[in-house]
ZAZA-993604 format. One record per residue (C-alpha): residue number from 1; residue in three letters; y, x, z. Coordinates in steps of 0.02 Angstrom, whole numbers, plus 50000, padded with zeros to 5 digits. Layout:
<pts>
PT     n   res      c2      c1      c3
PT   NUM   ALA       Y       X       Z
...
</pts>
This chain:
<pts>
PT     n   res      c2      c1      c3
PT     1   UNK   48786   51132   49155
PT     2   UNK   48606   51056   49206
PT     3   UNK   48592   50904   49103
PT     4   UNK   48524   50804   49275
PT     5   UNK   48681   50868   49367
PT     6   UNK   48790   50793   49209
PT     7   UNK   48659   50648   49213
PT     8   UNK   48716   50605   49418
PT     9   UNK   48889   50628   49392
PT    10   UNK   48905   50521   49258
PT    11   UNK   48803   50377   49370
PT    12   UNK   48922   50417   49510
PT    13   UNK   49072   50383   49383
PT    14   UNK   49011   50226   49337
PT    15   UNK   48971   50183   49505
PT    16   UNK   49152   50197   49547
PT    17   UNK   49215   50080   49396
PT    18   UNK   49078   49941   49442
PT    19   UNK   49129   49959   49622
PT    20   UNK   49300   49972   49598
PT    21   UNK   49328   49810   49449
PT    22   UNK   49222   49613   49450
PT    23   UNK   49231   49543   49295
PT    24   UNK   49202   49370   49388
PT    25   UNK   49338   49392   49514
PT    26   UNK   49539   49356   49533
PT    27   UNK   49619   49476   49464
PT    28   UNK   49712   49610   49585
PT    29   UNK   49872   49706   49549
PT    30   UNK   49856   49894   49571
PT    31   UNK   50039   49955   49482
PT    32   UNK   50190   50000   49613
PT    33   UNK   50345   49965   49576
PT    34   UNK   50525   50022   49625
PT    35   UNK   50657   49901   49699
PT    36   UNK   50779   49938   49566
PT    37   UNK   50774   50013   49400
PT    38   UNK   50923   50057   49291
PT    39   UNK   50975   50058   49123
PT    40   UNK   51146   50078   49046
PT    41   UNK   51202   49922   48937
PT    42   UNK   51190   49913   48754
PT    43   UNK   51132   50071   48727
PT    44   UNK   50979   50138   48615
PT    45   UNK   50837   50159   48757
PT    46   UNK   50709   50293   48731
PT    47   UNK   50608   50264   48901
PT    48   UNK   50638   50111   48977
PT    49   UNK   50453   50050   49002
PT    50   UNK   50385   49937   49155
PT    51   UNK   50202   49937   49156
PT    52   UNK   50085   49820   49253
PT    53   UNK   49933   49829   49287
PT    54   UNK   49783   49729   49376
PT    55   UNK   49594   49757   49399
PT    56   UNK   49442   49610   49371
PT    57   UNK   49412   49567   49175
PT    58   UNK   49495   49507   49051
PT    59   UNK   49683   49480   49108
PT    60   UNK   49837   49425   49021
PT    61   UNK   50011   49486   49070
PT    62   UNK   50180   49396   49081
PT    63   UNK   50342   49439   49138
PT    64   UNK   50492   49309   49215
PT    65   UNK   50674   49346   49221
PT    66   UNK   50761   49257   49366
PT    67   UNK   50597   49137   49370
PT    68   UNK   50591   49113   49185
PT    69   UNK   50459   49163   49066
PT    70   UNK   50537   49316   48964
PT    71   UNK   50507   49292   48788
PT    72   UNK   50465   49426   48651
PT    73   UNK   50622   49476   48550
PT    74   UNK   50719   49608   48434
PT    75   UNK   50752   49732   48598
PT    76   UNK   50641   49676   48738
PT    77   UNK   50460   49658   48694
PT    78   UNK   50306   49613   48800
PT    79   UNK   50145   49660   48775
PT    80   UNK   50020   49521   48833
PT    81   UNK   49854   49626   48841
PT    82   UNK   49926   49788   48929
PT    83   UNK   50059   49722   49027
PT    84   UNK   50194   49852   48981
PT    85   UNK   50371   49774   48977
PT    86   UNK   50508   49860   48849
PT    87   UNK   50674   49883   48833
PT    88   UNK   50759   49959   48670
PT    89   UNK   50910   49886   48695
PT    90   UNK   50981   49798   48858
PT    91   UNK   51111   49664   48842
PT    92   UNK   51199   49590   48998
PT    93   UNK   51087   49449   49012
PT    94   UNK   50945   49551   49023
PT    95   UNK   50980   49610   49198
PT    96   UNK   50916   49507   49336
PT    97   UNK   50767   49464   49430
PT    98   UNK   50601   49520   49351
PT    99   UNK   50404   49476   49390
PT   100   UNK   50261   49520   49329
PT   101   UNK   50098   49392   49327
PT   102   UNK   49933   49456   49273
PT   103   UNK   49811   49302   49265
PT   104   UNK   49620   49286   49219
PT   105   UNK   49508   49150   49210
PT   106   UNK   49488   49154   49425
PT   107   UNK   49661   49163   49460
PT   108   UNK   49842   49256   49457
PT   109   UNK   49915   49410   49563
PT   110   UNK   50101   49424   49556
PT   111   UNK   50196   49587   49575
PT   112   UNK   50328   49637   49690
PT   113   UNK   50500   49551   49642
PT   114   UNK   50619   49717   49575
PT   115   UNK   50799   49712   49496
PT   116   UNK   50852   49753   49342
PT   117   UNK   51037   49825   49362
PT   118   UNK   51166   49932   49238
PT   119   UNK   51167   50108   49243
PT   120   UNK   51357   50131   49228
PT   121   UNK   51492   50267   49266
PT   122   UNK   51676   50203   49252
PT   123   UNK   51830   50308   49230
PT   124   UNK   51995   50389   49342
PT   125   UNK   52143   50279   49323
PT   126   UNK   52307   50391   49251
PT   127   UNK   52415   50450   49376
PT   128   UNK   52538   50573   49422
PT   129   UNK   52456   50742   49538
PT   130   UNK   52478   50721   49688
PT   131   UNK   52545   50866   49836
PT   132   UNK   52415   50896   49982
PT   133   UNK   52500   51017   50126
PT   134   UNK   52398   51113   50218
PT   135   UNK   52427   51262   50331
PT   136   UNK   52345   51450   50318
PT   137   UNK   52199   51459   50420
PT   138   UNK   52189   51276   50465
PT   139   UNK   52071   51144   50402
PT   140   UNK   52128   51049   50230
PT   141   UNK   52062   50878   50141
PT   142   UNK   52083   50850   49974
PT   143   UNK   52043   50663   49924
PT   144   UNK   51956   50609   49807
PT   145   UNK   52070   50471   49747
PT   146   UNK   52009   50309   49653
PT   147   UNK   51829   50366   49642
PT   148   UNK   51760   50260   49478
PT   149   UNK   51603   50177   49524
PT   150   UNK   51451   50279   49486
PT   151   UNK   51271   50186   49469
PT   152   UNK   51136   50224   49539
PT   153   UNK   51198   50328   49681
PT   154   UNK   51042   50445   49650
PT   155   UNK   51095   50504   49481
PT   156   UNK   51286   50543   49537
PT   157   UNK   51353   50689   49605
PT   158   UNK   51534   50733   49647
PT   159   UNK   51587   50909   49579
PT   160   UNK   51771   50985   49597
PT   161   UNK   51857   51057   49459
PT   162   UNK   52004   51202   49443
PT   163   UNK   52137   51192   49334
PT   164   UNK   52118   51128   49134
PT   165   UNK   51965   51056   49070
PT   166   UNK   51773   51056   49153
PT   167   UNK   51727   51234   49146
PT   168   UNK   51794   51296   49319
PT   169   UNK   51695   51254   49470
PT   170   UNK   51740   51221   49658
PT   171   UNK   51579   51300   49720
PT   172   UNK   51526   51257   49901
PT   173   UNK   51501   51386   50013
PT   174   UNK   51514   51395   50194
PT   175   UNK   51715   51404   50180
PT   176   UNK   51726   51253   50067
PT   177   UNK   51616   51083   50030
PT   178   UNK   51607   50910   49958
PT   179   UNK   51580   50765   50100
PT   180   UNK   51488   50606   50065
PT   181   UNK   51652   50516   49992
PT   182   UNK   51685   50651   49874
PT   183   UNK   51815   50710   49961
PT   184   UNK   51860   50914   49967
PT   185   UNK   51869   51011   50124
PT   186   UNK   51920   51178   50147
PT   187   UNK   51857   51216   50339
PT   188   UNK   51987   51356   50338
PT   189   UNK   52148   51377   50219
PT   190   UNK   52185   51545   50123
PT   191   UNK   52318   51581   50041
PT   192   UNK   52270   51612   49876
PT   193   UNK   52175   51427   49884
PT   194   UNK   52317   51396   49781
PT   195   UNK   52346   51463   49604
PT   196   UNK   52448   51352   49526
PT   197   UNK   52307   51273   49441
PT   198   UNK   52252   51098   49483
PT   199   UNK   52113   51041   49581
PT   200   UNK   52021   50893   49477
PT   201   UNK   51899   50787   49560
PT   202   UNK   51751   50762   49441
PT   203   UNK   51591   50624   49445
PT   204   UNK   51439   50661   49328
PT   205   UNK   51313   50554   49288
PT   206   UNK   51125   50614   49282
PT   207   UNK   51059   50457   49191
PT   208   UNK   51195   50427   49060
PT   209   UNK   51243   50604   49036
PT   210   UNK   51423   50588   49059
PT   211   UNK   51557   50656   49172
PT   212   UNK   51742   50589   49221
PT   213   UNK   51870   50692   49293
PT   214   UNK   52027   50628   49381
PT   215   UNK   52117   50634   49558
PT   216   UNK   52223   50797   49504
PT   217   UNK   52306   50855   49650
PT   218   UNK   52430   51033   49681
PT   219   UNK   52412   51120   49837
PT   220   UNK   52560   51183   49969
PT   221   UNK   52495   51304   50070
PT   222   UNK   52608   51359   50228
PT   223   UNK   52593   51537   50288
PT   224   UNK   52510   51559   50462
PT   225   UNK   52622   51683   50598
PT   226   UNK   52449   51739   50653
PT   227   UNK   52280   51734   50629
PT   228   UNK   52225   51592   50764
PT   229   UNK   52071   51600   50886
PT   230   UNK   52014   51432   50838
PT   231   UNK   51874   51338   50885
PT   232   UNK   51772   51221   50791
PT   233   UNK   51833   51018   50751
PT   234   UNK   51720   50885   50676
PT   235   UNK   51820   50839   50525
PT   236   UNK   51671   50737   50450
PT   237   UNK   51513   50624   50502
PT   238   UNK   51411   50504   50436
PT   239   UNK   51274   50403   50474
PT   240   UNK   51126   50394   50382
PT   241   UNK   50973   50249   50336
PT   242   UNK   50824   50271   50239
PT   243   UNK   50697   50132   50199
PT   244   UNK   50507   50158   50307
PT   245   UNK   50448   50315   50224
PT   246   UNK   50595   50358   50109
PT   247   UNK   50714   50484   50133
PT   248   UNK   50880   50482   50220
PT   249   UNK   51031   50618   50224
PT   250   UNK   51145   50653   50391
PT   251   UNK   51319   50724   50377
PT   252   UNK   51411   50828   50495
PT   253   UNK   51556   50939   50451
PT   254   UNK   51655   51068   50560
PT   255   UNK   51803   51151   50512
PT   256   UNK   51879   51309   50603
PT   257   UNK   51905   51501   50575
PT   258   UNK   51796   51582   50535
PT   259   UNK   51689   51428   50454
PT   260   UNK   51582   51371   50626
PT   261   UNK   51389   51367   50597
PT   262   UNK   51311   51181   50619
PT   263   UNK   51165   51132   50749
PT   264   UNK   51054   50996   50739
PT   265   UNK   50993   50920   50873
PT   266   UNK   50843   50777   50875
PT   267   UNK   50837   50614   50966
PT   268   UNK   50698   50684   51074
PT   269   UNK   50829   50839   51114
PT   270   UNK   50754   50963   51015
PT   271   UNK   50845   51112   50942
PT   272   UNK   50793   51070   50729
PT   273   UNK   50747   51197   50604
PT   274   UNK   50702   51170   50432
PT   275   UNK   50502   51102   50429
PT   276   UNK   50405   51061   50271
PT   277   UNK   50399   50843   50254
PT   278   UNK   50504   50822   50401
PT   279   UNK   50674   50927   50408
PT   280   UNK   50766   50990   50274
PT   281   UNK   50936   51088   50310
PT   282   UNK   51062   51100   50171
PT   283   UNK   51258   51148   50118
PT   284   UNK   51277   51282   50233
PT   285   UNK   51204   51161   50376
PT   286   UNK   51307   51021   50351
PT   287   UNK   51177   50905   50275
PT   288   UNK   51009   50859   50361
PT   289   UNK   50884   50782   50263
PT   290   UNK   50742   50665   50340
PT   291   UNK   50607   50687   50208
PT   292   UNK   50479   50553   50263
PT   293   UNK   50572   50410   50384
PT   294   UNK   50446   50353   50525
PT   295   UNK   50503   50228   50637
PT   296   UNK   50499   50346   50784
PT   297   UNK   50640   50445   50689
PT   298   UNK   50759   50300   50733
PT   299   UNK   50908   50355   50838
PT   300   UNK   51056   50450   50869
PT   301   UNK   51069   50633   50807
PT   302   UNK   51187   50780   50879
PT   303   UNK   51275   50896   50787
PT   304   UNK   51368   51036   50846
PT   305   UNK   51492   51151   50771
PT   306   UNK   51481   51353   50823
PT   307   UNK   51593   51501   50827
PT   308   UNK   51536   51658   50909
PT   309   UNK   51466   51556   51033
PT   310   UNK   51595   51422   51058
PT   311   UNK   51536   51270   51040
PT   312   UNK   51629   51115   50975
PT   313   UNK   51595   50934   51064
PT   314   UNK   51442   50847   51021
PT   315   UNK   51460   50702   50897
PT   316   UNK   51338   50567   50875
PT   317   UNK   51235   50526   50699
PT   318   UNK   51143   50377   50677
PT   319   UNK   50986   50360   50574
PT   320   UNK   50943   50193   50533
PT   321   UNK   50753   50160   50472
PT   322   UNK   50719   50002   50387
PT   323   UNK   50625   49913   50294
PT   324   UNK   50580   49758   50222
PT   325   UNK   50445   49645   50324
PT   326   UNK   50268   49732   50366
PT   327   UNK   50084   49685   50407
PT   328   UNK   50037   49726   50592
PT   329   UNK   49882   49714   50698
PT   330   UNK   49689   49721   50588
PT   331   UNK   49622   49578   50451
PT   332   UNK   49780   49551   50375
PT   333   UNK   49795   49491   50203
PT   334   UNK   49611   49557   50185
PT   335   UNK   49492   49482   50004
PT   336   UNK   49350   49354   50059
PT   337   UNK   49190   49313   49989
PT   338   UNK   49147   49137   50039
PT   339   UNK   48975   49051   50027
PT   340   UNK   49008   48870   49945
PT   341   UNK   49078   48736   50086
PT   342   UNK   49136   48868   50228
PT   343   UNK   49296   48919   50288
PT   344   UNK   49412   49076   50221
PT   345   UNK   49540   49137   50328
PT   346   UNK   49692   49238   50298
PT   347   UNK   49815   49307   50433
PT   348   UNK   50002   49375   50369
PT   349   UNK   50064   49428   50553
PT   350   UNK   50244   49497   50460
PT   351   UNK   50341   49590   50579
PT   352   UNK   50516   49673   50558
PT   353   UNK   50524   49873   50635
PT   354   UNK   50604   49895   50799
PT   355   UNK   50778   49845   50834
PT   356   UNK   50788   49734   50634
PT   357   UNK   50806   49568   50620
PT   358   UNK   50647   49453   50633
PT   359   UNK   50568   49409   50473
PT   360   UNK   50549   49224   50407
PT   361   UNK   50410   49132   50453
PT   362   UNK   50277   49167   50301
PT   363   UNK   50277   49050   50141
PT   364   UNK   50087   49034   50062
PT   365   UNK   50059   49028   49871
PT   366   UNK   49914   49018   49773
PT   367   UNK   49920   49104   49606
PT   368   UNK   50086   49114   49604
PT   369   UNK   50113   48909   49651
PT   370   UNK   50151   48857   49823
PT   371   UNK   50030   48787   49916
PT   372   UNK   50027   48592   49941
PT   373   UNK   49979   48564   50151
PT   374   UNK   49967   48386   50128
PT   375   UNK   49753   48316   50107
PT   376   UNK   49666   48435   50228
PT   377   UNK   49635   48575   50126
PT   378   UNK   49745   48694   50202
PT   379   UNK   49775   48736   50365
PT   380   UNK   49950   48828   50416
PT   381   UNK   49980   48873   50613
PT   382   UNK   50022   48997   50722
PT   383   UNK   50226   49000   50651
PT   384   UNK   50129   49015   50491
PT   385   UNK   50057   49188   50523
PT   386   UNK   49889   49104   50465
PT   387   UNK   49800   49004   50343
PT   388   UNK   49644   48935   50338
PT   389   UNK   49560   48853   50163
PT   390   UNK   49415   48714   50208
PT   391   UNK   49267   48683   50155
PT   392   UNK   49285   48798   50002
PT   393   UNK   49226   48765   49814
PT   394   UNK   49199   48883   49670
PT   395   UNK   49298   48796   49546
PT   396   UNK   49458   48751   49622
PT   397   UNK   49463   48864   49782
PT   398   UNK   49419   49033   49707
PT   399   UNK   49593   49117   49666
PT   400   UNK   49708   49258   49725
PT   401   UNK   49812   49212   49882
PT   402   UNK   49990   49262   49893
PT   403   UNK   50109   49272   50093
PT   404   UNK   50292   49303   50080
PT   405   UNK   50427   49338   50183
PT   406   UNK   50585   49440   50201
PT   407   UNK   50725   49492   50330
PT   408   UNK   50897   49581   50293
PT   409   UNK   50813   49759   50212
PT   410   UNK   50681   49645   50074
PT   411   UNK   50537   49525   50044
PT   412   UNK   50377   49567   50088
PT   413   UNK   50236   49506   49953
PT   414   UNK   50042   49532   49997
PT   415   UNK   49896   49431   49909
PT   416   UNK   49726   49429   49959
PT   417   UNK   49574   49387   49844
PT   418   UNK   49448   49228   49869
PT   419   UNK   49320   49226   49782
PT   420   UNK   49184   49088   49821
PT   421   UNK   48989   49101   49797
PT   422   UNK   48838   49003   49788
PT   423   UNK   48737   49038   49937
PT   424   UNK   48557   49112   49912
PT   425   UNK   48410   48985   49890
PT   426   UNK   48247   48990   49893
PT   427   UNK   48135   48917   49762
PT   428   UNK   47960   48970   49794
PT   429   UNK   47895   49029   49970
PT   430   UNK   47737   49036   50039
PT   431   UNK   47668   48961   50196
PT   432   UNK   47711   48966   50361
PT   433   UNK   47560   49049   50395
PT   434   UNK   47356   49109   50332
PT   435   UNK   47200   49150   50396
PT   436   UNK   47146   49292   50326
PT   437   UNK   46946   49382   50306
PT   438   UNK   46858   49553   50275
PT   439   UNK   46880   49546   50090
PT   440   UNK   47025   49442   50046
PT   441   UNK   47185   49486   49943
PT   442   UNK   47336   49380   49990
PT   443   UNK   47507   49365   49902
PT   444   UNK   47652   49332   49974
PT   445   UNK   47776   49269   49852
PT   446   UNK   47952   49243   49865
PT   447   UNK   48066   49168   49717
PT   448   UNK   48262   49173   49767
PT   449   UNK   48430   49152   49695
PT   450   UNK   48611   49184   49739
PT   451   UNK   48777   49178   49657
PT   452   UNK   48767   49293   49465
PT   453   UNK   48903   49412   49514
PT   454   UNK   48788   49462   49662
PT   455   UNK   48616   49552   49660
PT   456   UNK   48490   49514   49804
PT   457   UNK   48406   49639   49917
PT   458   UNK   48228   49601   50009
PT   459   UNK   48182   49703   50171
PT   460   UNK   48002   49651   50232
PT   461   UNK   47967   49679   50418
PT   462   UNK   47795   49650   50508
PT   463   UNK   47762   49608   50722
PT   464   UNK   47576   49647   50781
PT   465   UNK   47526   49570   50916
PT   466   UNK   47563   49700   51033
PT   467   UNK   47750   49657   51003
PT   468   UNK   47796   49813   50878
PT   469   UNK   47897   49803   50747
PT   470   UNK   47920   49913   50592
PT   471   UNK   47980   49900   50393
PT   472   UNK   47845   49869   50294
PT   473   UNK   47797   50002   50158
PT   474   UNK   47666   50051   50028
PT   475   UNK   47490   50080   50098
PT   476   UNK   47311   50039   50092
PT   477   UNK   47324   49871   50147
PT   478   UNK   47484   49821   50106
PT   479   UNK   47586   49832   49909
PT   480   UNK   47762   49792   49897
PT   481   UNK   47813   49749   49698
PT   482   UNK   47932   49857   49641
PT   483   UNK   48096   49849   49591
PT   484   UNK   48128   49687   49671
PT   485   UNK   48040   49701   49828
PT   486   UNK   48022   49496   49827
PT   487   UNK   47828   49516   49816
PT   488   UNK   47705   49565   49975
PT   489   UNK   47505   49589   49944
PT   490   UNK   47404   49596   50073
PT   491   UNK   47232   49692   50028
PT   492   UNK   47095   49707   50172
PT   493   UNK   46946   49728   50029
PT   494   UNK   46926   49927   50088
PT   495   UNK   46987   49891   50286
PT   496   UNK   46849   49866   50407
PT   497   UNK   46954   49786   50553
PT   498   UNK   47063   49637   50476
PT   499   UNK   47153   49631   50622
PT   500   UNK   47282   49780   50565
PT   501   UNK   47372   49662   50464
PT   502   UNK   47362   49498   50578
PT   503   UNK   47529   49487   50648
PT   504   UNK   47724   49411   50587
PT   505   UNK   47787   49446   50422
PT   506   UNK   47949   49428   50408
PT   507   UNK   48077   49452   50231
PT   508   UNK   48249   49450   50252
PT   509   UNK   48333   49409   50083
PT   510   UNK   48512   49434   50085
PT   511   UNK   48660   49537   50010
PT   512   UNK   48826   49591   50096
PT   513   UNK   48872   49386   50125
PT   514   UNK   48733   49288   50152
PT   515   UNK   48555   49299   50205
PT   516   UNK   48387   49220   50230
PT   517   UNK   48232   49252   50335
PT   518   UNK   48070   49199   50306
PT   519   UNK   47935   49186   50435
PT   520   UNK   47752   49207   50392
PT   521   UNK   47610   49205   50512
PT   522   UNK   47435   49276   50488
PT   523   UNK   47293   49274   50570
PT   524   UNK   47088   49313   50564
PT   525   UNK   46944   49218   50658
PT   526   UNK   46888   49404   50735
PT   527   UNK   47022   49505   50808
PT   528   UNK   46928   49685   50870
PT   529   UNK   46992   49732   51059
PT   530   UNK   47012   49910   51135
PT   531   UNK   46834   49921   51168
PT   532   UNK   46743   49858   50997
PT   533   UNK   46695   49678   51056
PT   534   UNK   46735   49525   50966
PT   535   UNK   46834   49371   51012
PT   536   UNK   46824   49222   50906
PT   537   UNK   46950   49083   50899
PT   538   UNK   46961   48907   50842
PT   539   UNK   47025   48878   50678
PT   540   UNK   47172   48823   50631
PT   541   UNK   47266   48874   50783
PT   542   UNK   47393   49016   50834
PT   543   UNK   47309   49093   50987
PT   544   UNK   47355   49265   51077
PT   545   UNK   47203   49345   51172
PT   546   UNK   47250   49331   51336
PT   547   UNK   47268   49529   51361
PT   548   UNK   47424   49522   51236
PT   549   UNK   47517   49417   51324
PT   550   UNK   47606   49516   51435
PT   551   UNK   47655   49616   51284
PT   552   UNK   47744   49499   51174
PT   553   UNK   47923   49389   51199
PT   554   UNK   47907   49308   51028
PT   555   UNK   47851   49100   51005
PT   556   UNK   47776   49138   50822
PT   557   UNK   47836   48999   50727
PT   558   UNK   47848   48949   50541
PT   559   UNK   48017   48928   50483
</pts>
């Protein structure tokens, strides 16, 4: 590779890391986090890491339980400098309520709040089998009874055994399948569904690696007279909810001979098929899975059940999307750079989705410590959807700004950054204006300074008399000092009409929040007209020829 295109990539890279951290600002978290993690109790834990992480300098890292500091011990450690939380070994009192805080010298950014909670699959009680009659041909349940409780839902799964031990397999297929209880359905009865051998409802659990059977159950199987012309029953629905951009599951089962096909039909009445990240159709159509949930998924679903073209009834799904409390509208929540003894604003406008309860009004912290109204410094209104810091200082102001509030689905926790600066000032600048000859040199110099996390930019811009304006660059009569740019020289020793550089100067010093102009007026005794003759004017005044008047809109002033 060219060693100048390494040489450019490697400035763009760095570019990114000085853009993207401030060693002199609050610090900002950047991990995600789920709203539950599990891990089964006093067991030997391989993985079971939480890491945090924030941006801006040096930070330290601390974790709370249920609001209290979590100390370092024999099977939960915390590491201070990285952030990373660790469990060898959970004991009951290590579940709860966990937070992670990640503070520097400008401040402290909080996490989301998550749960701890036991990963945990109990066991079938003993019992007697139990006799299920069904009839050849016809639809038949078998319950799963006195399900043990399986946690988390995402690493169970329900799975039908045959007779003696684990080996044998109920396998779904479009005869036979598992609802979401657990329970067994055969959508139409042969005879030979019954062997003699048992049917065994079984739980297995992804996580923990271990799987319960129990429920046992014998069959009786009547004989049909005739094969029946049957059409299709919903023996089986459920709703469905999936948190704003999660994924939610449907259920609709139909039972009838042969097994009926299942249709899905949308809220907005279209026919679905299966469609990458939106639809996914599953078990023989009996399961419809939502793969991203959008607000505008919302709503009742139809599902049909089909045999050679009979249909069943349509029955009604519901598909709840929900969340916890979100940020509408522009400018919310949004990092501010303040200039010393001005006003930072922050807006938290939390809103619940369509047809959810309302949120609670929004509670303001400051580095994780709730703000105090009373004194003047902060300013709560509009149902607290806004907050307003006066007359901000670096010391005590500067800090990372935290708005909470939660409805039935969660809390809602965004912070926003302050950070406040000094503004620019000017320490050396040169007249408000000059008089300048055939011969002279004339520097303008400008000494500035502005807050030392912030670099200043200078932009010199120059106004003849004829009213037009352009930037300033390098030329015969003009030198701009170079890298700063805070230097002007004006040169007419090789010019033979001074009057090329009589005119406003203006430098605007400034960076992306603040700025300052400077005005600088020069002028020459002889200005040289269109047609070579010479006007002279009294010194020490500001005087347009009379034939540039109509030209110009601008009162040259010093400033």
């Amino acid at each position: 590779m060219d060693w100048r295109l390494c040489l450019v990539l490697l400035l763009t890279a760095l570019t990114c890391v000085v853009w993207g951290q401030d060693d002199q600002m609050p610090p900002k978290m950047i991990s995600t986090f789920k709203n539950e993690y599990y891990y089964p109790r006093d067991s030997i834990l391989t993985d079971a890491s939480i890491n945090c992480k924030a941006w801006n300098g040096q930070i330290h890292y601390e974790w709370k339980r249920n609001g209290v500091v979590v100390p370092n011990s024999q099977f939960v450690s915390i590491d201070g400098s990285t952030g990373t939380l660790k469990f060898v070994k959970i004991a009951n009192e290590d579940y709860g309520t966990y937070q992670c805080f990640a503070t520097n010298d400008y401040g402290t950014s909080l996490s989301k709040l998550f749960k701890v909670k036991e990963s945990r699959l109990g066991s079938f009680p003993a019992g007697d089998p139990e006799e299920v009659r069904c009839k050849q041909f016809e639809h038949c349940k078998i319950q799963c009874r006195d399900k043990p409780i399986c946690l988390p839902d995402s690493q169970c799964r329900v799975q039908w055994k045959i007779g003696v031990g684990t080996k044998s397999n109920v396998y779904n297929n479009i005869r036979i399948g598992v609802d979401g209880n657990g329970d067994l359905h055969i959508m139409w009865t042969k005879a030979n569904d019954w062997n003699g051998l048992q049917y065994r409802c079984g739980v297995w659990q992804e996580q923990r690696k271990i799987f319960v059977v129990g429920s046992d159950t014998t069959l009786r199987i009547d004989p049909a007279r005739s094969i029946p012309n049957s059409e299709p029953i919903s023996v089986f629905k459920k709703n469905g909810k999936a948190m704003y951009g999660g994924k939610g599951v449907l259920r609709c089962m139909f039972s009838g001979y042969p097994a009926p096909d299942v249709e899905w039909i949308s809220p907005t009445k279209e026919v679905i098929k299966d469609t990458d990240g939106k639809y996914a159709i599953s078990d023989f159509g009996r399961v419809l899975t939502i793969s991203h949930a959008e607000p505008e998924y919302e709503g009742f679903y139809i599902c049909k059940g089909i045999i050679r073209k009979v249909e069943s009834g349509p029955e009604r799904v519901f598909f709840n999307v929900t969340s916890a409390p979100i940020l509408t509208g522009v400018n919310q929540m949004r990092d501010e750079i303040v200039l010393v003894g001005k006003k930072a604003t922050f807006r938290c406008e939390a809103e619940s989705l369509p047809n959810e309860e309302p949120p609670t009004f929004p509670i303001w912290k400051k580095n994780g410590v709730y703000l105090v109204i009373d004194g003047g410094k902060y300013i709560i209104s509009e149902n607290s959807k806004l907050l307003e810091v006066i007359d901000v200082q670096k010391g005590s102001d500067t800090g990372t700004y935290q708005c909470m509030s939660e409805n039935s689905e969660g809390v809602l926790l965004k912070e926003a950054i302050l950070k406040v600066i000094d503004p620019i000032t000017i320490r050396e600048r040169p007249l408000g204006s000059y008089k300048i000859v055939l011969g002279d040199v004339l520097n303008l110099a400008v000494v500035a300074d502005t807050d030392p996390s912030l670099t200043l930019q200078y932009k010199w811009m120059f106004t003849d008399y004829q009213g037009n304006e352009k930037e300033i660059e390098n030329s015969e009569y003009w030198k701009i000092s170079w890298p700063n740019n805070n230097n002007l020289t004006i040169d007419v020793t090789q010019v033979t009409d001074p009057g090329v550089v009589t005119g406003v100067y203006q430098l605007k010093i400034y960076h992306n929040y603040d700025q300052k102009v400077i005005y600088v007026t020069i002028e020459t005794d002889i200005i040289t007209t269109e047609n070579e003759s010479e006007v002279f004017l009294p010194d020490g005044q500001i005087q347009l020829y009379h034939m540039f008047q109509n030209h110009l809109g601008l009162a040259f002033s010093e400033k």
